[in-house]
PDB file as gemmi writes it, atoms N, CA and C in Angstrom:
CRYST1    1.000    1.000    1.000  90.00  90.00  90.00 P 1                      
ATOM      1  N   UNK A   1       3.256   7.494  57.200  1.00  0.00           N  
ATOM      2  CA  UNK A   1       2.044   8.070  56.659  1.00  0.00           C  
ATOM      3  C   UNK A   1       2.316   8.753  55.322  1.00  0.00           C  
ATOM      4  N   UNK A   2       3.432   9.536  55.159  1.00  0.00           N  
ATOM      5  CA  UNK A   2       3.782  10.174  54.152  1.00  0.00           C  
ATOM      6  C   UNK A   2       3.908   9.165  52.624  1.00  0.00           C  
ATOM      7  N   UNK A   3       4.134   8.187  53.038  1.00  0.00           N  
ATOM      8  CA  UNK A   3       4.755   6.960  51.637  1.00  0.00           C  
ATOM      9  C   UNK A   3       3.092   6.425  51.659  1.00  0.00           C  
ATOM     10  N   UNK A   4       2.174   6.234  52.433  1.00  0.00           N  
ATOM     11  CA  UNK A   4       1.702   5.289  52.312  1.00  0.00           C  
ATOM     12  C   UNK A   4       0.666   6.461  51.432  1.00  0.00           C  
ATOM     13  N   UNK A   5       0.430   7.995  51.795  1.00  0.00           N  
ATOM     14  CA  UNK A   5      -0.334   8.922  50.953  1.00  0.00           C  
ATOM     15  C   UNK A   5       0.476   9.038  49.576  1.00  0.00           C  
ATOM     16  N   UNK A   6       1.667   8.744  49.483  1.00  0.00           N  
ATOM     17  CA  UNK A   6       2.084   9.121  48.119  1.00  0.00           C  
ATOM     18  C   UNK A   6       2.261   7.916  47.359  1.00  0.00           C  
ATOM     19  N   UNK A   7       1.689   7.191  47.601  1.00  0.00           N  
ATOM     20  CA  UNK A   7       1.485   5.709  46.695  1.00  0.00           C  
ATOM     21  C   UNK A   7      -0.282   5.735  46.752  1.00  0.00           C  
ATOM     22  N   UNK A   8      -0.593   6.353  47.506  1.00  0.00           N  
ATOM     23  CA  UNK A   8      -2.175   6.409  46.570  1.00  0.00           C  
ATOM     24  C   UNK A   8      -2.461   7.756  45.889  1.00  0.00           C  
ATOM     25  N   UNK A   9      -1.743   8.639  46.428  1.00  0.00           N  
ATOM     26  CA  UNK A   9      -1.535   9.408  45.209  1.00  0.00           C  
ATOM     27  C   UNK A   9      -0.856   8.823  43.423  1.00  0.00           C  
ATOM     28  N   UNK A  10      -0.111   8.116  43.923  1.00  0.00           N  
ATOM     29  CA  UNK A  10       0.483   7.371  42.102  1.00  0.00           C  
ATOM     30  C   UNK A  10      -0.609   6.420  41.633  1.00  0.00           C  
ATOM     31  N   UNK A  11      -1.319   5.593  42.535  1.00  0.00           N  
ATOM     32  CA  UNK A  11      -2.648   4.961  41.829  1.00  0.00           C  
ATOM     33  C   UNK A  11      -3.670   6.399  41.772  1.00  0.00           C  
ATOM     34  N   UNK A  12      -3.582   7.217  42.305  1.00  0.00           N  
ATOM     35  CA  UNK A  12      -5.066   7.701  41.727  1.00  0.00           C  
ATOM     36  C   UNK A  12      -4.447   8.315  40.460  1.00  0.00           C  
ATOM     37  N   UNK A  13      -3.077   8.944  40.201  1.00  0.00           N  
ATOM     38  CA  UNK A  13      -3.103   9.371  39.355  1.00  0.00           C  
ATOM     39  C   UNK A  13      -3.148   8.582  38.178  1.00  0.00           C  
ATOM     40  N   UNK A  14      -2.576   7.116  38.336  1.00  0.00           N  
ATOM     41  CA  UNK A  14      -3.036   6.022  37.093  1.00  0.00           C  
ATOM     42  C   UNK A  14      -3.889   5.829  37.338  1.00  0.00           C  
ATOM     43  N   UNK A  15      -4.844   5.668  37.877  1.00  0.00           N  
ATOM     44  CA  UNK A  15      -6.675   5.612  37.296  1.00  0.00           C  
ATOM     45  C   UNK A  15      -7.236   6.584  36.745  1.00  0.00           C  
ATOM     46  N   UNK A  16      -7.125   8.367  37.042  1.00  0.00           N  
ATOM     47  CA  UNK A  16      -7.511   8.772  36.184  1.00  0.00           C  
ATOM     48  C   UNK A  16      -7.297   8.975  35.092  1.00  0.00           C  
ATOM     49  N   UNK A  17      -5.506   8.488  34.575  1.00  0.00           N  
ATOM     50  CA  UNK A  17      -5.464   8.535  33.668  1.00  0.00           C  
ATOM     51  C   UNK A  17      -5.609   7.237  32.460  1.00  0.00           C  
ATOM     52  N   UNK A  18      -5.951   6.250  33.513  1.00  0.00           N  
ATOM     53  CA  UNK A  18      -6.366   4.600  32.562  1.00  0.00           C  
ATOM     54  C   UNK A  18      -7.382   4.840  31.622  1.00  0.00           C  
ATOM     55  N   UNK A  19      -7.340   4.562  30.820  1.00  0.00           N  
ATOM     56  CA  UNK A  19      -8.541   4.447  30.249  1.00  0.00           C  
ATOM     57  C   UNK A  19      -9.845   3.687  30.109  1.00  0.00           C  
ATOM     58  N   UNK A  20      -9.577   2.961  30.975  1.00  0.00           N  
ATOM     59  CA  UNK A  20     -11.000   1.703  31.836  1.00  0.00           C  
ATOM     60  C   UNK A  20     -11.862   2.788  33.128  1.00  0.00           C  
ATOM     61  N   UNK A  21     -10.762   3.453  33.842  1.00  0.00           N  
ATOM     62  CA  UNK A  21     -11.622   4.312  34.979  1.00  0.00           C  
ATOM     63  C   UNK A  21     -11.510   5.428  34.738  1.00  0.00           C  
ATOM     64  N   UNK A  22     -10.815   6.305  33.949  1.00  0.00           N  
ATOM     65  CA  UNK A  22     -11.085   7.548  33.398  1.00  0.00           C  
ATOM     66  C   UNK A  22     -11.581   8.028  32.683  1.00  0.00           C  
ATOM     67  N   UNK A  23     -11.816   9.284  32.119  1.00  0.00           N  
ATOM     68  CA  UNK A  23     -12.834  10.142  31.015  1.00  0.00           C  
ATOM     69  C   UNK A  23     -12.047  10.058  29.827  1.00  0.00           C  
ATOM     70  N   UNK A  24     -10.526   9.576  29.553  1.00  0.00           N  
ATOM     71  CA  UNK A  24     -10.122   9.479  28.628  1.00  0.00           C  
ATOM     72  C   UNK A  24     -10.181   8.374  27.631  1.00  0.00           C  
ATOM     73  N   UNK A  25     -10.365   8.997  26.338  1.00  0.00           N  
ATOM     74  CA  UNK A  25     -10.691   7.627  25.260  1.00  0.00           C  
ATOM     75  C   UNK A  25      -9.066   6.710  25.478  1.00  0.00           C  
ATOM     76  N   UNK A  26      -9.411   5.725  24.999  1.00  0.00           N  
ATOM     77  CA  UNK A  26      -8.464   4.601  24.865  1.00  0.00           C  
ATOM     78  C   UNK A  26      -7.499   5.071  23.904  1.00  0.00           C  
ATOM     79  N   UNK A  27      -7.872   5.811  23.042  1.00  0.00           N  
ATOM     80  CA  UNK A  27      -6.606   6.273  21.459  1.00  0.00           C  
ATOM     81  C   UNK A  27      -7.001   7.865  21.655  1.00  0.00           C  
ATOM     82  N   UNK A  28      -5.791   8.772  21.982  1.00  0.00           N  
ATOM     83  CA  UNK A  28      -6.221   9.726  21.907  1.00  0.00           C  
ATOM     84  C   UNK A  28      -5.932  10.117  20.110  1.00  0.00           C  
ATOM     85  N   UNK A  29      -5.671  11.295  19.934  1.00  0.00           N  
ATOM     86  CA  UNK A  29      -6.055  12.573  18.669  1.00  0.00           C  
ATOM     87  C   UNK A  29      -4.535  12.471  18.393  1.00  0.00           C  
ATOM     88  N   UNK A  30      -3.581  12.951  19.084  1.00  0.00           N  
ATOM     89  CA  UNK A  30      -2.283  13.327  18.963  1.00  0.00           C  
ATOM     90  C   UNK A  30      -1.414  12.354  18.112  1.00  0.00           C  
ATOM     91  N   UNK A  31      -1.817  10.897  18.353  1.00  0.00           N  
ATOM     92  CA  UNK A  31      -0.552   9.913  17.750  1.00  0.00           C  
ATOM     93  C   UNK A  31      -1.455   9.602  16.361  1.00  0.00           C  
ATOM     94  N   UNK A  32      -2.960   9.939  16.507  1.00  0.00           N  
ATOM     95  CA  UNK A  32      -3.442   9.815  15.120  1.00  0.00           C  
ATOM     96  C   UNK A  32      -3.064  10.876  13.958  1.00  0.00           C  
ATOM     97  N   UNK A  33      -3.313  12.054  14.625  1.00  0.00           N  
ATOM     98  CA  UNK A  33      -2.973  13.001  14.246  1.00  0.00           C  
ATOM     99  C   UNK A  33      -1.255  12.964  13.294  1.00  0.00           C  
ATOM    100  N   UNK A  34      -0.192  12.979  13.929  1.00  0.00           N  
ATOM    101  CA  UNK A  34       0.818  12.915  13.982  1.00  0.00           C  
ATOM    102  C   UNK A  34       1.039  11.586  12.767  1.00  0.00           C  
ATOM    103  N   UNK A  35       0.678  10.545  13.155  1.00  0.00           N  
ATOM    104  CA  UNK A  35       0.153   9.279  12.007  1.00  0.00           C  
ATOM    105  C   UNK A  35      -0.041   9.334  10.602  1.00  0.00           C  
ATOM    106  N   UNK A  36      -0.867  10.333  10.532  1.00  0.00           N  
ATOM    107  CA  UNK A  36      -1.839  10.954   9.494  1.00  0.00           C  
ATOM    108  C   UNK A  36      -0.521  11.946   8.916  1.00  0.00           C  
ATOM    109  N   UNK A  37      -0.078  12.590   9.446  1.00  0.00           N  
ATOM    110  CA  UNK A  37       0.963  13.672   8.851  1.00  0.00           C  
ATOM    111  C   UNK A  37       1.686  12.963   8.217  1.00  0.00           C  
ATOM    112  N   UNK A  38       2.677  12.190   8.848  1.00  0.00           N  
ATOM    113  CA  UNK A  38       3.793  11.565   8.410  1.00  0.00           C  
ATOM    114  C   UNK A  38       3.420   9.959   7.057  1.00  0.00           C  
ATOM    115  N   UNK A  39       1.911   9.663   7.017  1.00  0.00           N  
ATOM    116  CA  UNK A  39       1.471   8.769   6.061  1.00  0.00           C  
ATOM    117  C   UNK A  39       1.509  10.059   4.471  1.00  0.00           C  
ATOM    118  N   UNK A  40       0.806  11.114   5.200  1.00  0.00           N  
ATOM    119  CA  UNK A  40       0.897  12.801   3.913  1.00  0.00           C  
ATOM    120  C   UNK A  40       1.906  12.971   3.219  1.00  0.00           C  
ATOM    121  N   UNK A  41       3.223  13.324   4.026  1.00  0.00           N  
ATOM    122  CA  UNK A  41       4.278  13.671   3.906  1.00  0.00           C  
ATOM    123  C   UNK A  41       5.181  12.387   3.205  1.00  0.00           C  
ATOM    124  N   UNK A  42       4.747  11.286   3.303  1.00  0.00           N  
ATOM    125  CA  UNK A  42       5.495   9.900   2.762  1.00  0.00           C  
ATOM    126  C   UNK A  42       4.690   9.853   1.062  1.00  0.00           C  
ATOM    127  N   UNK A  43       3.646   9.587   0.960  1.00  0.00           N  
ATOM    128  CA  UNK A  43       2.893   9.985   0.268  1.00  0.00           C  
ATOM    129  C   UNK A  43       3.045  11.027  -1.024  1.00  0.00           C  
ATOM    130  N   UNK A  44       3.437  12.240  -0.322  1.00  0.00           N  
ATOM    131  CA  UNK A  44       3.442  13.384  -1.179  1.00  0.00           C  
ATOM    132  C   UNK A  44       5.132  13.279  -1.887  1.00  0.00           C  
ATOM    133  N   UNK A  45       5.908  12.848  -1.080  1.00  0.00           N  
ATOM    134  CA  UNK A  45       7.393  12.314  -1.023  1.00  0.00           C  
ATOM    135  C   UNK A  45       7.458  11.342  -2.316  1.00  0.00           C  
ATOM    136  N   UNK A  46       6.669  10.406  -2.495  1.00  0.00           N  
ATOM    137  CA  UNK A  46       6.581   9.340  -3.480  1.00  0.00           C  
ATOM    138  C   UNK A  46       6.105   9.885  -4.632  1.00  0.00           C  
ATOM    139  N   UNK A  47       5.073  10.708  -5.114  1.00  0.00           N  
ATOM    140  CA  UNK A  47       4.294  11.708  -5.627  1.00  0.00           C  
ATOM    141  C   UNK A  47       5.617  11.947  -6.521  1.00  0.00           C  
ATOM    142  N   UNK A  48       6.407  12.479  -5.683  1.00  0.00           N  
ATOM    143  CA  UNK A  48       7.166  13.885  -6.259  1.00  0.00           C  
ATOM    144  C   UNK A  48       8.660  13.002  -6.970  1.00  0.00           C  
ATOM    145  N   UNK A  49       9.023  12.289  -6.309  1.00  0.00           N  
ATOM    146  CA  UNK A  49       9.921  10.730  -7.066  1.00  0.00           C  
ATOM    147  C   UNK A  49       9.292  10.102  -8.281  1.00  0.00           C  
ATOM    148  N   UNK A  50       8.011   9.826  -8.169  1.00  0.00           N  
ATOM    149  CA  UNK A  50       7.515   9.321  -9.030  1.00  0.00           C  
ATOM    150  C   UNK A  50       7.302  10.150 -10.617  1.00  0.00           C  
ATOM    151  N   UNK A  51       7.002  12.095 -10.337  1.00  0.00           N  
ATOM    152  CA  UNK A  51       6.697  12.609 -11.234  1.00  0.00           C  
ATOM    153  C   UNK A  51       8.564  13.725 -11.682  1.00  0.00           C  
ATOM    154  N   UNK A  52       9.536  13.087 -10.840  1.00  0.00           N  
ATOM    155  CA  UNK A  52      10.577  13.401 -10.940  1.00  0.00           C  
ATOM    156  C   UNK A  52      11.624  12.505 -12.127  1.00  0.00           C  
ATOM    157  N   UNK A  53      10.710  11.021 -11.881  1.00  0.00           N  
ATOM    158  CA  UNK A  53      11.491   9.918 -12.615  1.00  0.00           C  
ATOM    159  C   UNK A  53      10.814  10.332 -13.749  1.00  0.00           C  
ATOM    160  N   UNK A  54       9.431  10.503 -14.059  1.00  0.00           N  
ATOM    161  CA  UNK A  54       8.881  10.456 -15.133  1.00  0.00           C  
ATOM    162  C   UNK A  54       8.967  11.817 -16.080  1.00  0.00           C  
ATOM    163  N   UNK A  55       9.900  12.930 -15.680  1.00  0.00           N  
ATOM    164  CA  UNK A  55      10.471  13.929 -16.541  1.00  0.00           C  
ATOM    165  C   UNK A  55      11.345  13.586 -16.385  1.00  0.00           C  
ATOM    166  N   UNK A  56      12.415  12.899 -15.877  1.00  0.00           N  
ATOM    167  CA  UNK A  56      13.668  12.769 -16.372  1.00  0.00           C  
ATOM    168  C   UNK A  56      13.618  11.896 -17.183  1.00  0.00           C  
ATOM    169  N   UNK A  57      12.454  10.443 -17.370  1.00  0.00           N  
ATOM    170  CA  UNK A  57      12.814   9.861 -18.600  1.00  0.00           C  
ATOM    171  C   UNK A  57      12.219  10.221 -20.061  1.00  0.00           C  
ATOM    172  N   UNK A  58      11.195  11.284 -19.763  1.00  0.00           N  
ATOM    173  CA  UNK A  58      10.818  11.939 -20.946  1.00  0.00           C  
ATOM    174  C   UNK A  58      11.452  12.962 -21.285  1.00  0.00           C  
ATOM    175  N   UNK A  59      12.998  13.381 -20.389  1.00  0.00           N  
ATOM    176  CA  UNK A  59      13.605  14.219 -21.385  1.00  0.00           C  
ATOM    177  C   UNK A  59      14.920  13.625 -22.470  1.00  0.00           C  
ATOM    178  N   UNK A  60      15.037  12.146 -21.345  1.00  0.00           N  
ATOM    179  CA  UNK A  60      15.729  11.244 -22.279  1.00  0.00           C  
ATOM    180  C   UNK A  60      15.073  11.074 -23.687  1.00  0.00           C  
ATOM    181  N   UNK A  61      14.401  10.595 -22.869  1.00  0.00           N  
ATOM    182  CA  UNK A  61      13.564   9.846 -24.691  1.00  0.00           C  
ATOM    183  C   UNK A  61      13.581  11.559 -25.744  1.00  0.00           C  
ATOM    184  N   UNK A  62      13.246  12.394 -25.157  1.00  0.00           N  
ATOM    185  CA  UNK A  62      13.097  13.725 -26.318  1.00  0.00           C  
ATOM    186  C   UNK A  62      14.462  13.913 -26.919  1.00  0.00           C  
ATOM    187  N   UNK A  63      15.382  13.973 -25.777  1.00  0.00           N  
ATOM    188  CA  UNK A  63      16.907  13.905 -26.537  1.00  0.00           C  
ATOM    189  C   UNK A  63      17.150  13.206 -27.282  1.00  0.00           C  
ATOM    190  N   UNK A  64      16.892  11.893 -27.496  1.00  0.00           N  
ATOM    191  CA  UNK A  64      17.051  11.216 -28.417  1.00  0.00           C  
ATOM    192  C   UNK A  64      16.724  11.362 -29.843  1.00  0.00           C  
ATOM    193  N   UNK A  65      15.658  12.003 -29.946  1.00  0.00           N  
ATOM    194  CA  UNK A  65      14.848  12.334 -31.063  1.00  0.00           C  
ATOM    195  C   UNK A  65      15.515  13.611 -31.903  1.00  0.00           C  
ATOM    196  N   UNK A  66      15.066  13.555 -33.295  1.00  0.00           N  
ATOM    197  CA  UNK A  66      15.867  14.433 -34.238  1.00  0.00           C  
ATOM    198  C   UNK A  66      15.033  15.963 -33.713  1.00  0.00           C  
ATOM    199  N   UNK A  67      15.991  17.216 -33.940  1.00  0.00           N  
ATOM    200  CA  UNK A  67      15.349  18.380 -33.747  1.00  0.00           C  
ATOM    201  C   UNK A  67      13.912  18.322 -34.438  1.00  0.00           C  
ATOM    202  N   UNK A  68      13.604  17.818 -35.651  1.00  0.00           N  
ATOM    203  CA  UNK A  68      12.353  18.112 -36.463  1.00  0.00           C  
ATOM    204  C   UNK A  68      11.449  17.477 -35.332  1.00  0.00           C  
ATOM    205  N   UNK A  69      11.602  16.344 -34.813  1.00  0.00           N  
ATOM    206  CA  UNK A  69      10.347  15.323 -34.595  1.00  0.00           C  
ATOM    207  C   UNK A  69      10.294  16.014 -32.862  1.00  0.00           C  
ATOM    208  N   UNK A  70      11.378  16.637 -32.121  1.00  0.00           N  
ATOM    209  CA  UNK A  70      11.037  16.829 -30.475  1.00  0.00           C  
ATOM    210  C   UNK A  70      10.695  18.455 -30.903  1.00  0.00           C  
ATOM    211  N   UNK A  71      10.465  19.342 -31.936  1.00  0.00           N  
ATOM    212  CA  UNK A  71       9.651  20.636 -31.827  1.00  0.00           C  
ATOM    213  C   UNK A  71       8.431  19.963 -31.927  1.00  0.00           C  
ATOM    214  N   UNK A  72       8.183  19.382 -33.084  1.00  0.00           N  
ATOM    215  CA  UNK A  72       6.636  19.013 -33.482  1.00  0.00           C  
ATOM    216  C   UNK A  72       5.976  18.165 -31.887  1.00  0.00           C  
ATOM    217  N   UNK A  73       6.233  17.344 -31.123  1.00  0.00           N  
ATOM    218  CA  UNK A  73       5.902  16.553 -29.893  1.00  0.00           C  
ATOM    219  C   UNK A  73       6.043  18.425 -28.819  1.00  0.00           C  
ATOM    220  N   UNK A  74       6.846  19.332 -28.668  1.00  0.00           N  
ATOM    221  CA  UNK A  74       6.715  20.163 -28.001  1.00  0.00           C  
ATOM    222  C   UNK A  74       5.638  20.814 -28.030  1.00  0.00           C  
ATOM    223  N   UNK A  75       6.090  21.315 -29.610  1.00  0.00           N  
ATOM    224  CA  UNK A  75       4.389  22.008 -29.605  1.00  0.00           C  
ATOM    225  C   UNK A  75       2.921  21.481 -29.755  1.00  0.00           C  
ATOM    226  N   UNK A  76       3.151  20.399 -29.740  1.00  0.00           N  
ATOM    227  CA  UNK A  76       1.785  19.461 -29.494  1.00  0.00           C  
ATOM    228  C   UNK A  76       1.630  19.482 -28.265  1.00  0.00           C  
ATOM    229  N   UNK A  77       2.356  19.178 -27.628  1.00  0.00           N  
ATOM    230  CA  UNK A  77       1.856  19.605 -25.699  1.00  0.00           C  
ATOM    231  C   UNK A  77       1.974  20.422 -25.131  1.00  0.00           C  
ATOM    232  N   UNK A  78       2.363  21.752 -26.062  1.00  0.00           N  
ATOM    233  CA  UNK A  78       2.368  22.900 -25.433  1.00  0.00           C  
ATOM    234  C   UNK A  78       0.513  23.162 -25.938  1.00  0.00           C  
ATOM    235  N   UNK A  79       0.489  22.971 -26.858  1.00  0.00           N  
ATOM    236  CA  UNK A  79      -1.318  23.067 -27.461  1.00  0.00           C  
ATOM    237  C   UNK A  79      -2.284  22.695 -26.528  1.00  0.00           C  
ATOM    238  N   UNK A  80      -2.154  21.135 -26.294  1.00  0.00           N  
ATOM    239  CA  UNK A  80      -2.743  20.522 -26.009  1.00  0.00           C  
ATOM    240  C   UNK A  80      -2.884  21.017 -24.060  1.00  0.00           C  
ATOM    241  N   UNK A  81      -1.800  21.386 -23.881  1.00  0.00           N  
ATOM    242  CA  UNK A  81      -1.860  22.323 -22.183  1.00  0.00           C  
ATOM    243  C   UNK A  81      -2.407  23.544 -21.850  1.00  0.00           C  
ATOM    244  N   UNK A  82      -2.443  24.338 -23.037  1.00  0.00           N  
ATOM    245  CA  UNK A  82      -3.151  25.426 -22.449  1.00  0.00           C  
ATOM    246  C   UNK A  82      -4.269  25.893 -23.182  1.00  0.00           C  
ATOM    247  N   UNK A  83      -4.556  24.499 -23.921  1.00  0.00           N  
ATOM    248  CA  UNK A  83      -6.278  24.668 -24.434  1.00  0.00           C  
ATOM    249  C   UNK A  83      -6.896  24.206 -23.703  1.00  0.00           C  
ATOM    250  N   UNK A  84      -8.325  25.354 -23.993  1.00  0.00           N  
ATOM    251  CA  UNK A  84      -9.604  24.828 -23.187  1.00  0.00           C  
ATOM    252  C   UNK A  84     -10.139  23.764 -22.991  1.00  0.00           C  
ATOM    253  N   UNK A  85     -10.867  22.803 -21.912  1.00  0.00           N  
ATOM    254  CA  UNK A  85     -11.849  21.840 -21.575  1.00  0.00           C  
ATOM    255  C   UNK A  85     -13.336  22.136 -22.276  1.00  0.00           C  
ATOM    256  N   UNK A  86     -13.315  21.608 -23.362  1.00  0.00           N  
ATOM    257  CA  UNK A  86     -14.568  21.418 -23.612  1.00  0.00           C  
ATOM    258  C   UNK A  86     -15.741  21.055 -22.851  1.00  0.00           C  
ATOM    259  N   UNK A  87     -17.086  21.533 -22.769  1.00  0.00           N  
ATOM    260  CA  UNK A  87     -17.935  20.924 -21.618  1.00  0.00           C  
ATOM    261  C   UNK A  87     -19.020  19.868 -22.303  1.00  0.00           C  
ATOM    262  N   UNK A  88     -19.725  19.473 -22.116  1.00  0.00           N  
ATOM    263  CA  UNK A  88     -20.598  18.170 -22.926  1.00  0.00           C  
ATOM    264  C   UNK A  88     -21.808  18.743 -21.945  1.00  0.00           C  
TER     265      UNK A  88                                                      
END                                                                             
């Protein structure tokens, strides 16, 4: 009696937790969730490679350049960064 109650105890507990006879959705929150983080985090990862490569090759290219011509390009984007947005 004991085996034959604890094997319908293991089906009831897989039916309520199936998702054909239970209250639970088919995809829960957690692996989306979790999904979603790690697509962020890959994402933000590439971001930061991408804007890592692109100052290291614009400090190449500035090195290259004579002192006269990498002040004049400095202070042009130092200008051009902390002036105002015009509005239209």
């Amino acid at each position: 009696m004991a085996h034959f109650l604890r094997k319908v105890a293991i089906i009831g507990l897989i039916a309520v937790n199936s998702p054909v006879h239970g209250n639970k959705p088919a995809e829960t929150t957690l692996p989306q969730t979790v999904r979603h983080a790690v697509e962020t985090a890959q994402a933000s990862a590439r971001n930061a490679a991408g804007s890592l490569t692109a100052a290291r090759e614009a400090a190449e290219i500035l090195a290259g350049l004579d002192p006269a011509m990498r002040e004049r390009i400095l202070n042009t984007a130092m200008t051009t960064a902390t002036a105002k947005p015009t509005t239209r």
